[in-house]
FIZA-434873 format. One record per atom (N, C-alpha, C): atom name; residue number from 1; x, y, z. Coordinates in Angstrom, 3 decimals, padded with zeros to 6 digits. Atoms other than C-alpha are relative to their C-alpha. Layout:
// residues N
+------+-----+----------+----------+----------+
: site : pos :       px :       py :       pz :
+------+-----+----------+----------+----------+
:   CA : NUM :        X :        Y :        Z :
...
+------+-----+----------+----------+----------+
// end
This chain:
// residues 69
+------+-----+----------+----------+----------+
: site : pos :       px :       py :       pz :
+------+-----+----------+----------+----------+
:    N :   1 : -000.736 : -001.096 : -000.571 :
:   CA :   1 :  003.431 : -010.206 : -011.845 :
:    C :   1 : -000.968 :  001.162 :  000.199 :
:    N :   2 :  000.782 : -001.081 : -000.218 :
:   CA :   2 :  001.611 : -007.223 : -010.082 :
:    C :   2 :  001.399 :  001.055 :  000.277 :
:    N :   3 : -000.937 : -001.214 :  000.042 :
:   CA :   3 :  003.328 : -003.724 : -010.349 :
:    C :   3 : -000.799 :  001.367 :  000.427 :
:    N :   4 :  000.683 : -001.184 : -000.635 :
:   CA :   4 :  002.190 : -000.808 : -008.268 :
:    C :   4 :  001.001 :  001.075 :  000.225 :
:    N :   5 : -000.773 : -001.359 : -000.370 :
:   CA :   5 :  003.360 :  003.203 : -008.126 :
:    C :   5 : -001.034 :  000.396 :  000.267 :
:    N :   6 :  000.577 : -001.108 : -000.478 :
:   CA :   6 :  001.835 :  005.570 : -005.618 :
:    C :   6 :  000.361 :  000.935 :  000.498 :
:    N :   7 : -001.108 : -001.103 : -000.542 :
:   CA :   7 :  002.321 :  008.914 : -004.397 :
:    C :   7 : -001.368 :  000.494 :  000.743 :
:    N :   8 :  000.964 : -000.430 : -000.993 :
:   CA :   8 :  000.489 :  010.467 : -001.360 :
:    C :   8 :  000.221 :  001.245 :  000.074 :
:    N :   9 :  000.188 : -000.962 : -000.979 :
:   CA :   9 : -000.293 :  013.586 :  000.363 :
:    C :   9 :  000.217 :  000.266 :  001.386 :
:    N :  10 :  000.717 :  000.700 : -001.544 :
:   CA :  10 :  000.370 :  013.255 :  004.093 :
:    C :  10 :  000.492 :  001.339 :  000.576 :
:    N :  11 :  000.218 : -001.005 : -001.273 :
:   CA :  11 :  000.396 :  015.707 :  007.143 :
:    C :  11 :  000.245 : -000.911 :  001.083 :
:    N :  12 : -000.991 :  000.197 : -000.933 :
:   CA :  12 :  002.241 :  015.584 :  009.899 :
:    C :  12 : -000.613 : -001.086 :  001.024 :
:    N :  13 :  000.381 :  000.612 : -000.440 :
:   CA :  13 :  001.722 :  012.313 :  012.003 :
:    C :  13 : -001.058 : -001.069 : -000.250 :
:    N :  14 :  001.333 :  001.002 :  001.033 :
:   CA :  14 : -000.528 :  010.609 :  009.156 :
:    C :  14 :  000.821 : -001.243 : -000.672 :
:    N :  15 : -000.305 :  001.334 :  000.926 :
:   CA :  15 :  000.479 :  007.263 :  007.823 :
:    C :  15 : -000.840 : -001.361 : -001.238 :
:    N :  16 :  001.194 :  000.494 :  001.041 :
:   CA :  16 : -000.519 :  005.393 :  005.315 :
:    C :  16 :  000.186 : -001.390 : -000.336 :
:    N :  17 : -000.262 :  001.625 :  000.071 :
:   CA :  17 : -000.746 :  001.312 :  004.889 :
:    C :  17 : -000.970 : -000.246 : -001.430 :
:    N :  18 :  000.388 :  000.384 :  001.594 :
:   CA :  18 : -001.032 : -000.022 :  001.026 :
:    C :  18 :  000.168 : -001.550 :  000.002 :
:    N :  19 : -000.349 :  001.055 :  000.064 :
:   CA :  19 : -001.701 : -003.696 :  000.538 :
:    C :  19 : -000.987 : -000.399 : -000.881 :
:    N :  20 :  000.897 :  000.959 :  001.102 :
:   CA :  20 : -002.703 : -006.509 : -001.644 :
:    C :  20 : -001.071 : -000.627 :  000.366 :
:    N :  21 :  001.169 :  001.036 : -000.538 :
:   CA :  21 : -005.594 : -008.936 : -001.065 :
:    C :  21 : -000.106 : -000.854 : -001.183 :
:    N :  22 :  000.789 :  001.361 :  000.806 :
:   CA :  22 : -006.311 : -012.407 : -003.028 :
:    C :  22 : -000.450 : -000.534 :  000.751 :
:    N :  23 :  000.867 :  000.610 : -000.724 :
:   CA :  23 : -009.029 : -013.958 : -002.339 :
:    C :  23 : -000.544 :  000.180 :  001.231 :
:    N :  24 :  000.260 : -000.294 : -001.530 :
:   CA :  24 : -009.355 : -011.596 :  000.909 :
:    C :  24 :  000.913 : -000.271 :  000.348 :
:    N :  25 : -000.746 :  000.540 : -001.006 :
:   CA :  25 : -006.416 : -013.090 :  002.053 :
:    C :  25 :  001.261 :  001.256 : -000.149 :
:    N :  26 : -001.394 : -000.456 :  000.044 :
:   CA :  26 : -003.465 : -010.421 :  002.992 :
:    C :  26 :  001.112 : -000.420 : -000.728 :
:    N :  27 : -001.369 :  000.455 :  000.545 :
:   CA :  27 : -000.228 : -010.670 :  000.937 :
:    C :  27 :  000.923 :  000.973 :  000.204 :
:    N :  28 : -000.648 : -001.116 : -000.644 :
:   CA :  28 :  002.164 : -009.198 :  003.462 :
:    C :  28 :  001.379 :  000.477 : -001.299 :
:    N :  29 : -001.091 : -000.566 :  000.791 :
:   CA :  29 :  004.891 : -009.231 :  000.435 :
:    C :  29 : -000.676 :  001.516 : -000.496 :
:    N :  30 :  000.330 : -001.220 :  000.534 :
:   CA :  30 :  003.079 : -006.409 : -001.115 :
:    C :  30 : -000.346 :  001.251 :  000.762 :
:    N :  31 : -000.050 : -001.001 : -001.118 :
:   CA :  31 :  002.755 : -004.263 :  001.876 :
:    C :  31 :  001.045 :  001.171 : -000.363 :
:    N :  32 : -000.622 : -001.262 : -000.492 :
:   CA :  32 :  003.745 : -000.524 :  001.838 :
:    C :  32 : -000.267 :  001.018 :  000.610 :
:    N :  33 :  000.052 : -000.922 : -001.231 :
:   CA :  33 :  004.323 :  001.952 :  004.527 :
:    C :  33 :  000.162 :  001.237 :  000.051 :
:    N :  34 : -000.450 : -001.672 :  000.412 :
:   CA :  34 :  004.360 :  005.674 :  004.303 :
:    C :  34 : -000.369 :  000.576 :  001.200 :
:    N :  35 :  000.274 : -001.207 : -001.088 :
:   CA :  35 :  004.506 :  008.239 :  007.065 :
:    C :  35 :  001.430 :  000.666 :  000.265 :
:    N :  36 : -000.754 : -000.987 : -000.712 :
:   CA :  36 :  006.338 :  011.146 :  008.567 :
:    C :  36 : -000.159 :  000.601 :  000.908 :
:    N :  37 : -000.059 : -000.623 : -001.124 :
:   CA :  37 :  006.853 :  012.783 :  011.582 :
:    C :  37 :  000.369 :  001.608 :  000.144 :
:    N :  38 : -000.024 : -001.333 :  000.570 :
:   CA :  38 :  007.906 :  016.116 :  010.165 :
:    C :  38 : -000.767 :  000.967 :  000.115 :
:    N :  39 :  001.276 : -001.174 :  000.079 :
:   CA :  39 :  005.821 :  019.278 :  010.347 :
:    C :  39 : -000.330 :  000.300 : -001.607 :
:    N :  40 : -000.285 : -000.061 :  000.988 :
:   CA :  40 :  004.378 :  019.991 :  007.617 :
:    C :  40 : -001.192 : -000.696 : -000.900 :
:    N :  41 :  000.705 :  000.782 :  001.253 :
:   CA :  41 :  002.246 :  018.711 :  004.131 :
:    C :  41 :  001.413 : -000.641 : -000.797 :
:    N :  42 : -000.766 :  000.812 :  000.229 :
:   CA :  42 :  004.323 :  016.148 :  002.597 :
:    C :  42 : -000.045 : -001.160 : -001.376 :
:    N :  43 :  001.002 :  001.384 :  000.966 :
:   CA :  43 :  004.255 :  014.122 : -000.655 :
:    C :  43 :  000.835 : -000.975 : -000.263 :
:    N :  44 : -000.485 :  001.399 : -000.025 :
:   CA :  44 :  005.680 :  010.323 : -000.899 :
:    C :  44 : -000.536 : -000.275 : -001.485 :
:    N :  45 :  000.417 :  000.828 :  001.289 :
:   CA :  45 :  006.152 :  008.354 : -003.554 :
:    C :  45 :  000.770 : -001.489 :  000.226 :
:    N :  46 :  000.047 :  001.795 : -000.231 :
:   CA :  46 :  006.491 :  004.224 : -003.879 :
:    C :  46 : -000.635 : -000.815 : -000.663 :
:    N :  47 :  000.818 :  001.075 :  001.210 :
:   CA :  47 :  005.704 :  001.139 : -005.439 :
:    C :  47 :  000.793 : -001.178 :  000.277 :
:    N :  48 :  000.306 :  001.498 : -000.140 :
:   CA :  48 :  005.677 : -002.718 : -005.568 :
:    C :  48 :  000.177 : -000.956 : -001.215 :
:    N :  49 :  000.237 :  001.076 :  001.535 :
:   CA :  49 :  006.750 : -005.370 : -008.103 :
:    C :  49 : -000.181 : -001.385 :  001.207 :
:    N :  50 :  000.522 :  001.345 :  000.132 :
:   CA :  50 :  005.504 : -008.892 : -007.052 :
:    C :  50 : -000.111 : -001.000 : -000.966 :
:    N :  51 :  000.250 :  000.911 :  000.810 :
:   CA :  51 :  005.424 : -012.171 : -008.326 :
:    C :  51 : -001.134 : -000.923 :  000.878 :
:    N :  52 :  001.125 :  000.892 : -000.985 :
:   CA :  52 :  002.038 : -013.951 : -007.391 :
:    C :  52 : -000.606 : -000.812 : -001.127 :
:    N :  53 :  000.898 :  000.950 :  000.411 :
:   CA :  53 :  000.274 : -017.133 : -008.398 :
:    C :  53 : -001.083 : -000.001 : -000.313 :
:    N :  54 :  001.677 : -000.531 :  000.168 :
:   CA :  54 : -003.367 : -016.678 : -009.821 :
:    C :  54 : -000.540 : -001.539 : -000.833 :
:    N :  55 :  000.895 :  000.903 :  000.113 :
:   CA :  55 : -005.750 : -019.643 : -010.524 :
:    C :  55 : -001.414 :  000.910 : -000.729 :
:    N :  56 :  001.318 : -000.070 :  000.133 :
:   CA :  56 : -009.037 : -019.158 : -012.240 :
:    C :  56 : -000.885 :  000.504 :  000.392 :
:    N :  57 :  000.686 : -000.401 : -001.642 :
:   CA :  57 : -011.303 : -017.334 : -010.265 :
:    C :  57 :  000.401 :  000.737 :  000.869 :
:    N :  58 : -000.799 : -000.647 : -000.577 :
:   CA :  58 : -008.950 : -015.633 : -008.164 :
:    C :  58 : -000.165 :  001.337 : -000.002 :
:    N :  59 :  000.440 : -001.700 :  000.105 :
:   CA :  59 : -009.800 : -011.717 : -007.031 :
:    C :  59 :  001.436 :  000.414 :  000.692 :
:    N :  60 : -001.264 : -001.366 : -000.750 :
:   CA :  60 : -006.788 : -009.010 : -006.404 :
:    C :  60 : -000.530 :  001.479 : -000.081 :
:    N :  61 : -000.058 : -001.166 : -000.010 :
:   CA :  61 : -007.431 : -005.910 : -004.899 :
:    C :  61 :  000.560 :  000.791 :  001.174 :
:    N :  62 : -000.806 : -000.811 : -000.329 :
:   CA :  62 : -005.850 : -002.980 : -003.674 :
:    C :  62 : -001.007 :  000.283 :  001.772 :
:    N :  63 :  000.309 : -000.627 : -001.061 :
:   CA :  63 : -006.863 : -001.973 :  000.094 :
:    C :  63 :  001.119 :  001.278 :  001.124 :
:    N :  64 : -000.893 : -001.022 : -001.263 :
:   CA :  64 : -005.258 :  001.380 :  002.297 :
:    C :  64 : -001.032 :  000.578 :  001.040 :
:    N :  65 :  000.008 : -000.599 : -001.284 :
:   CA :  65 : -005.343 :  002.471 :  005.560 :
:    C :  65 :  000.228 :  001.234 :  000.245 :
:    N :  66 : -000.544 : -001.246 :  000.118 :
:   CA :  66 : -005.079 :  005.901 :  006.746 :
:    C :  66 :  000.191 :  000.042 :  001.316 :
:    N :  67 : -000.207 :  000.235 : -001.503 :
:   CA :  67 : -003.036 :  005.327 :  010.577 :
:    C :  67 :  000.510 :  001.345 :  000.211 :
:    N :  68 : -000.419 : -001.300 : -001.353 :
:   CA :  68 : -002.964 :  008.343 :  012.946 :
:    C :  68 :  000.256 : -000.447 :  001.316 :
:    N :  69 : -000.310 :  000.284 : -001.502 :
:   CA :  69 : -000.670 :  008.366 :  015.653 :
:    C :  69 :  000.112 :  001.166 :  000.616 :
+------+-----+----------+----------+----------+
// end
């Protein structure tokens, strides 16, 4: 089981993409999405429970995005 809480900062038209990686490979379950359209500084909060399979060997880590539209 992986368990994630985050809380951002964002400004107006900033989004933000939070995801898992094993083995490099995307794990769209753990995907989260933050943005607003609002004027403004802005702070979010969120988080992730998962249940994932792990083998021996096996790397998990955290990768975000910071999308401006």
């Amino acid at each position: 089981m992986v368990t994630f809480d985050v809380q951002f900062g964002l400004d107006v038209h900033c989004r933000v993409l939070i995801k898992l990686l094993k083995n490099e490979i995307r794990q769209t379950s753990s995907e989260l999405y933050m943005g607003t359209n609002s004027p403004g500084y802005h702070r979010m909060m969120g988080g992730r429970t998962i249940y994932i399979h792990l083998e021996t060997g096996d790397t998990l880590y955290w990768k975000t995005e910071e999308l401006h539209i």
